[in-house]
N, C-alpha and C positions, 0 to 999 in steps of 0.2 A: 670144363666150364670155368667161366670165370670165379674168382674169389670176392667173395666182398668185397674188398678192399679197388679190388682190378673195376669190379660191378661199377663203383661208385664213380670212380675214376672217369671210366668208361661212360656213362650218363652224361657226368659235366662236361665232357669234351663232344661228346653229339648235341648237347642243347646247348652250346658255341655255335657250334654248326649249323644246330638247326635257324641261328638267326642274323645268321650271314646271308645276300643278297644273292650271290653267286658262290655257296660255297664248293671247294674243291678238297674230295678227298676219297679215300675207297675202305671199305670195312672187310677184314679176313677173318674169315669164321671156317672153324675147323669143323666141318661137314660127317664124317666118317672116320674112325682108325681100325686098326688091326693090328694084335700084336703088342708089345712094347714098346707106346710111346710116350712123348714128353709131356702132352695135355690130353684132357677129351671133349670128345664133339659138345660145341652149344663156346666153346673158348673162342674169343675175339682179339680181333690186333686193329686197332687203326690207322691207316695211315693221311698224312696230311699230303697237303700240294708241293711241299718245301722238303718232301722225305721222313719228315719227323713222324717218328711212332709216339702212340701211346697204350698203356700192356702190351708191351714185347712180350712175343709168343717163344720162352725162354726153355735152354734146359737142352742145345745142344739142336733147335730145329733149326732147319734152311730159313731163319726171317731175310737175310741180306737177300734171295732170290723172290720171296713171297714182295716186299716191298718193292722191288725191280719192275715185279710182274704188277704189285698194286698202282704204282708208277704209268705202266700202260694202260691199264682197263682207266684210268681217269683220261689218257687223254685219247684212247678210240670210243670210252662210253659203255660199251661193251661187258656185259659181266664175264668171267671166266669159272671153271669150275678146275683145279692145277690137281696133280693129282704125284704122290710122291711113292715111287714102288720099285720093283725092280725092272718095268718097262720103260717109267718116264722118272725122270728126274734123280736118275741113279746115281750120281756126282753127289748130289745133295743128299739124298740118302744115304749115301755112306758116311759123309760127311756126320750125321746125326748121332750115331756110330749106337743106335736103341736097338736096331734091328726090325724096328715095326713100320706100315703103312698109315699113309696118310693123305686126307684129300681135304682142299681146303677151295672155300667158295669166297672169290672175290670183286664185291660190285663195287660200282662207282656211287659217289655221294654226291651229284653235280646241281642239284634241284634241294631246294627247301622241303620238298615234300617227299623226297627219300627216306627221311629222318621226323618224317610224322607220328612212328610208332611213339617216338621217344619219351615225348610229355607223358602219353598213358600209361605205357610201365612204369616212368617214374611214377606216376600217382598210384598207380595199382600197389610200388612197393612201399610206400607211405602210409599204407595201410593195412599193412601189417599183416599178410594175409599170403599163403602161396600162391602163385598164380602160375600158370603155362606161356609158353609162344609157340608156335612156330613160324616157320619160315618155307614154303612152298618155294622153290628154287630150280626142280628141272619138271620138263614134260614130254615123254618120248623119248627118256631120254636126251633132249636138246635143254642144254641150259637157258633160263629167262630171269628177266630182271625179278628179285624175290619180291613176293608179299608176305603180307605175316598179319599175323591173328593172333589176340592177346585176351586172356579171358583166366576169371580165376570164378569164386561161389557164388558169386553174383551175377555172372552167364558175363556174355562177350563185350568186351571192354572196348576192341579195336577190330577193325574186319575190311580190311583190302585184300582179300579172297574176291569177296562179291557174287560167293556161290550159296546158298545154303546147304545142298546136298554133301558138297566139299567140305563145307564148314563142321556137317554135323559127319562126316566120314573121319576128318583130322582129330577130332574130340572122343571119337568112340577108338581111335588106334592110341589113346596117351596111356590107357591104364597099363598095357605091357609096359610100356619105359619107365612107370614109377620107380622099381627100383634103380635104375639106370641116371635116373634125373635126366638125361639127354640123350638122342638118336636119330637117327634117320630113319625116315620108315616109306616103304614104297608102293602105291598101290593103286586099281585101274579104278578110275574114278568118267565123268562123263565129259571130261575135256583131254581125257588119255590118262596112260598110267603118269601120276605123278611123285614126285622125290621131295619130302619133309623132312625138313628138321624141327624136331617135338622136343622142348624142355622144359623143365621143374623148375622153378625159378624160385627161393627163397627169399626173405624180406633181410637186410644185413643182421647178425645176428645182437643181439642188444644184451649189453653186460649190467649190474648193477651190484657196485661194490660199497658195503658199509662198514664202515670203520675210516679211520686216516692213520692208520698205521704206517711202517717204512713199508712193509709189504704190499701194503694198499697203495702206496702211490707209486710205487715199481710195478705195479698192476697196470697202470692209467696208460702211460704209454703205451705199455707193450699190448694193449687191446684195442688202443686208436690204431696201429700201426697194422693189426690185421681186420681194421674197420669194421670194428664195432664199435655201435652206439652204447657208447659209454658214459651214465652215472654214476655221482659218488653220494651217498648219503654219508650224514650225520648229525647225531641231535645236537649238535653246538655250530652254532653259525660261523662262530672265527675260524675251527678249525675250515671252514667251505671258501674260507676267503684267503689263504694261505697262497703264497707270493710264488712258489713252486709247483702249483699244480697244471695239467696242458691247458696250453690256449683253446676254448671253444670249448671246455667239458661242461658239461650237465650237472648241476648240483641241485643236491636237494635237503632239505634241514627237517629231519623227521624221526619223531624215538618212535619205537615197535607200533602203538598202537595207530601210529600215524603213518608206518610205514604202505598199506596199502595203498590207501587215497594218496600220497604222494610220487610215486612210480607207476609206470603202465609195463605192464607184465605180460608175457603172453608164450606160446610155447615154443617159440624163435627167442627166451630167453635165458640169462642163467643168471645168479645170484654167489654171490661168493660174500660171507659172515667173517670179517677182522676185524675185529675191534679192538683185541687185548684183554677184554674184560667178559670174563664167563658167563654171568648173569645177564648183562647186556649182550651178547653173542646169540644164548637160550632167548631170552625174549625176542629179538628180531628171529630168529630161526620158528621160534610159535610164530609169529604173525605171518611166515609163508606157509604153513598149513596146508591150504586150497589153494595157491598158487598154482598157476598152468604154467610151470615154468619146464626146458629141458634138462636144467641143474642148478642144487644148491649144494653148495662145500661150507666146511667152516677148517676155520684156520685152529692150529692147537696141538697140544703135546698129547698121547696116547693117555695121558692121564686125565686132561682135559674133554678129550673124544669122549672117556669111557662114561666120565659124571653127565655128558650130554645123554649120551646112547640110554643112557639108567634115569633120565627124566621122565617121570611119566607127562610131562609137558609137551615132550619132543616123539611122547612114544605114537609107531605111526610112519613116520616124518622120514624119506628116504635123504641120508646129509651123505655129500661124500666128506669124509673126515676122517683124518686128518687131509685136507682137500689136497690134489696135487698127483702128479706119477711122482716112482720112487727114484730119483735122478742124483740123489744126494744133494739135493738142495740146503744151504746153510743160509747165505747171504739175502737180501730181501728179493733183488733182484734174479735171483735164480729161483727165489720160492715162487716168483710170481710167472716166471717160465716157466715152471711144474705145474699152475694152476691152470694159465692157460691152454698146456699143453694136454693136461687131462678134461676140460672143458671141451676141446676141439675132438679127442675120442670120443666122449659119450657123446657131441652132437652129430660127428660120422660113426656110429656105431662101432667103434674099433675100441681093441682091448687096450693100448699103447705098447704093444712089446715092439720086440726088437725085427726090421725092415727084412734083415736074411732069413728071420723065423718065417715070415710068412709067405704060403704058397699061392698065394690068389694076387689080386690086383694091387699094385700099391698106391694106385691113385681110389679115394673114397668111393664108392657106387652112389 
């Protein structure tokens, strides 16, 4: 799947698209893998009329062939379904040098209304809420031009199916791929057996950092960068206006008991306490209590952690503290790559060790 960061990207460049008169382009979506490979299914590549990609489908795959082939299906119309293994495209598979299988579905964007999904899932992830798609793309076995279906807890969002029985067959096959977030699922429905792709869609994940520490602000980047929506609090207004902080961040001017009603929180988010100042660290750390958040850290020395841990203020209160993997971080800019980088385990459910330790997948479920 794509990353936040890819997600967001991805969005702005189809709702270009979607408001061009004739526009010209073709979208590759990684359909199926097997094995060890570079991405997984529900990942996208765009390609434009002029060759330009946007999210290169990176890490060692055939994109120079996938754009060749995107190239074509825009100008015969045609969708294709390419398929990368050791019967077709074996050149390019080696080339990969992963050892795994891969099949990737490529249609044309030649109509404004190819790219109709696009408004609705934007608004669906604006809303903070998971939501599904899929993508109906073969029947019989014969590949067709895809539809897709966009629906999160408030029932169907978007529906160029135009089946219902289909509609409510695709919805009743998502619960297997929760843990997967993405798949293809194949099954005989009353227009044939048909081939879906069913994904988990997450809203980008939303950080909010208080303090203006150097750690704090060696934070701000490095969490725009893997897009998230990121604010900064603090109860002093100068420090929120501070001549170095990213262009476009989110500020907010708010001590502990303000801090609820001035943030929106939710369990696509996480929280990370620097301030420097113990007392104030404890107070903002109580006013996330009841927060539905998927993590809060506070920054501080094991002496500092311990007088938290022994508050009965705090007691309760799951903190990762001293926040961060153990990476030997000194510098602000390294603590704040520890921070994020233990943020992104606990929201992929991973321990953070080490890539050769582990025997299962290395890309997240």
């Amino acid at each position: 799947m794509n990353s936040a960061h890819e997600l967001t990207t991805l969005i702005a460049a189809l709702r270009d698209l979607h408001r061009e008169t004739t526009p010209k382009a073709a979208l590759a979506t990684l359909t199926r893998t097997r094995g060890s490979t570079f991405r997984r299914p529900g990942t996208r590549m765009l390609v434009l009329g002029n060759g330009q990609v946007v999210c290169e489908l990176s890490g060692g795959c055939p994109q120079r062939d996938i754009v060749a082939r995107a190239l074509e299906v825009m100008g015969s119309g045609e969708t294709r379904l390419v398929g990368y293994n050791a019967e077709s495209g074996l050149d390019v598979l080696i080339e990969m040098g992963c050892g795994g299988e891969l099949e990737i579905l490529i249609e044309p964007l030649l109509s404004i209304h190819d790219t109709d999904f696009i408004d609705t899932l934007s608004r669906c992830l604006d809303e903070r809420r998971m939501l599904h798609m899929a993508t109906l793309f073969g029947v019989n076995g014969k590949t067709v031009l895809p539809r897709r279906l966009v629906w999160n807890g408030n029932g169907v969002a978007y529906d160029a199916i135009g089946d219902a029985l289909l509609v409510q067959a695709i919805i009743a096959h998502t619960p297997g791929l929760a843990l997967r977030r993405a798949g293809t699922v194949r099954f005989p429905s009353a227009q044939g057996t048909v081939d879906v792709l069913v994904e988990a869609i997450a809203p980008p994940h939303a950080l909010v950092v208080i303090g203006s520490s150097a750690a704090a602000r060696a934070l701000l980047p490095l969490a725009s960068a893997l897009g998230w929506r990121t604010t900064l609090v603090d109860h002093d207004p100068a420090r929120l206006r501070a001549s170095d902080l990213p262009a476009g961040l989110h500020t907010a001017c708010a001590t502990p008991p303000q801090l609820m009603d001035a943030v929106a929180l939710d369990a696509h988010s996480s929280v990370v306490v620097m301030t420097h100042n113990l007392e104030q660290d404890m107070a903002y750390l109580g006013a996330l209590r009841n927060a539905p958040v998927a993590y809060i850290g506070a920054l501080g020395s094991r002496e500092r952690v311990a007088r938290m841990r022994n508050s009965p203020a705090l007691d309760g209160l799951h903190v990762h503290a001293p926040a961060g993997l153990d990476i030997g971080s000194e510098t602000p800019e390294e603590i704040a790559l520890a921070i994020a980088a233990e943020i992104m385990a606990v929201v992929n459910d991973r321990n953070g060790g080490h890539l050769r330790d582990n025997d299962g997948a290395i890309h997240s479920s």
